[in-house]
N, C-alpha and C positions, 0 to 999 in steps of 0.2 A: 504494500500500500504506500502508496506517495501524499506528500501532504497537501494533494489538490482532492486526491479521495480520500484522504483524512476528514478533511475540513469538508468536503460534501456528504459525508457522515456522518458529523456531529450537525451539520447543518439541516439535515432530514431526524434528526431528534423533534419530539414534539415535546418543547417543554414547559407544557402545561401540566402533562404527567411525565418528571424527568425519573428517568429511570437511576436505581442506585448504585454508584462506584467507590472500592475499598480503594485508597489510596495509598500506596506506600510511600512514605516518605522517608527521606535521609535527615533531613535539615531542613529549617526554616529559610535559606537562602533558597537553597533548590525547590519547595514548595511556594513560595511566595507565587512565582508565573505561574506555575499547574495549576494553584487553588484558584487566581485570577482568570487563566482561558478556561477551567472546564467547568468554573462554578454555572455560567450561564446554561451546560447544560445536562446538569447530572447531580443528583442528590448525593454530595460526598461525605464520607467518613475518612478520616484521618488514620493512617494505622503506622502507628513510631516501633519499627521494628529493626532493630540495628548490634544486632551481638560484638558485631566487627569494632564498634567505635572502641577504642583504650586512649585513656585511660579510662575509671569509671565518672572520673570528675567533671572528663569531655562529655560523657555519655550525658551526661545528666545535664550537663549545660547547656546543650546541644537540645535536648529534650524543651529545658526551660524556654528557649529562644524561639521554638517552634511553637508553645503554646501561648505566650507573650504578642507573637506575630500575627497568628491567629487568631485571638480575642481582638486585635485592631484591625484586620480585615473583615471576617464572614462568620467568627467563631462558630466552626464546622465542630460535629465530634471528634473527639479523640480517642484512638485506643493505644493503650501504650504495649507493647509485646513483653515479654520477659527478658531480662538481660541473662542471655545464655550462652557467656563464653566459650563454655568447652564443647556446645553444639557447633560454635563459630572454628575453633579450632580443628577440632575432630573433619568439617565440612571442606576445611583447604590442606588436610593434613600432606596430601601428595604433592601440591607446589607452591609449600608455604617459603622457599627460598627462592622462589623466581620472580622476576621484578614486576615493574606496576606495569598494568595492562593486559598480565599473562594468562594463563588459565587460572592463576588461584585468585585475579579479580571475579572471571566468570565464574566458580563456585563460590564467591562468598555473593555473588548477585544471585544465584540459583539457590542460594539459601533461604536468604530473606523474601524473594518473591514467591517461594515455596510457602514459605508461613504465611504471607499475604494469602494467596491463593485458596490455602485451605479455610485461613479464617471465612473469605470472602462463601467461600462454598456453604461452610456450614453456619453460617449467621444469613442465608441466604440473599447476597447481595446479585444485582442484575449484571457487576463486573467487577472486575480490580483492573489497575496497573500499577507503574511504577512513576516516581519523578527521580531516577536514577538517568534517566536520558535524555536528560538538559544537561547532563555535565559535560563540555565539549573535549572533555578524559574520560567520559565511557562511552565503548561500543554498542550504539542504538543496536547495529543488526543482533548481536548475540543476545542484546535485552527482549527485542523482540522475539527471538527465535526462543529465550527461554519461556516467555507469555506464552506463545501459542502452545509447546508442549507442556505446559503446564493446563491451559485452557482443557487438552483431550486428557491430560491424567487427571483433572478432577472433578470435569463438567462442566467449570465455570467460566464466563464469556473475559477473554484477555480483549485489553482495549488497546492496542497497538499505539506506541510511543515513538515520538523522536521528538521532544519539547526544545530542544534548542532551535530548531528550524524557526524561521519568521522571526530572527531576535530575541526567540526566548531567553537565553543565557543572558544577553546584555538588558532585556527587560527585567531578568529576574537583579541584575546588580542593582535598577532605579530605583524596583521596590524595597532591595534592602537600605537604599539610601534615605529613602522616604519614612520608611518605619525601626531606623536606627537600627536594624537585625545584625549582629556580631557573625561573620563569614570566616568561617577558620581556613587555614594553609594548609591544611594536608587531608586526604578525603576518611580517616575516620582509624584503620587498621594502625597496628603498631609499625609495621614495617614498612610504613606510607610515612608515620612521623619521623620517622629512622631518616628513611629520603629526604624531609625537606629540612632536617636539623643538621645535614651531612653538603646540602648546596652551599 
């Protein structure tokens, strides 16, 4: 899907009765544009599922910033996940020494939209996706390609992403200008703060 049948598919939404989307999020910087283009057409819930971030202090900051940003936008629900490290470790254990970008980014993305996913199924939501790809450091195709097999392993409708197209990235920077949101340097993992404490 490209983002002209994107957008003529959200644009054949009828949102009078907007159907329901679980939203995974990373961050409040990274949600800022997702909560802004999809609020118009889709009853979302917020779902802060992030094992990955370290330290716990990030975590929870991170967490704070997102719901802060939130109550001054659309104050959407929130679900917060469990903070489960050793699910996060155990999930990249085979390329947890390979660098950023590698496969052990794509399993720690298959992890968390895995728990998206199921939440979204069994709380019966009309979809999930991610705002993991607004980041112009993650692979839309592999995020997508994880949605759709996620879609047929668990029944539930994947809403196909690539949020930085159209600006998003540099829209989502306005809105954190706008609503003062703290954007950290490193995308979350220890061995991501390792990197940008080593430039």
């Amino acid at each position: 899907m490209d983002k002209f049948e994107f957008q003529a598919f959200l644009d054949s939404i009828d949102t009078s009765h907007k159907p329901t989307l679980l939203l995974h999020v990373c961050c409040g910087p990274c949600s800022s544009y997702c909560m802004e283009y999809l609020n118009k057409y889709f009853d979302i819930t917020l779902y802060y599922y992030n094992p990955n971030i370290y330290p716990k202090a990030e975590y929870d900051k991170r967490a704070e910033e997102l719901t802060n940003l939130n109550s001054k936008m659309y104050n959407l629900p929130i679900v917060y996940g469990t903070y489960e490290t050793e699910k996060y470790y155990a999930a990249i254990r085979d390329h947890i020494d390979d660098p950023e970008g590698s496969l052990r980014c794509y399993d720690c993305m298959s992890l968390r939209m895995d728990e998206a996913a199921k939440y979204a199924r069994d709380h019966h939501f009309d979809y999930f996706t991610t705002t993991l790809s607004i980041s112009p450091h993650k692979n839309s195709k592999w995020i997508n390609e994880i949605g759709y097999s996620l879609q047929d392993k668990y029944g539930i409708k994947y809403l196909y992403s690539d949020f930085k197209k159209n600006n998003g990235y540099l829209r989502s920077i306005e809105l954190c200008k706008k609503y003062n949101v703290y954007r950290q340097d490193y995308c979350g993992c220890s061995m991501s703060m390792k990197r940008v404490n080593h430039e």
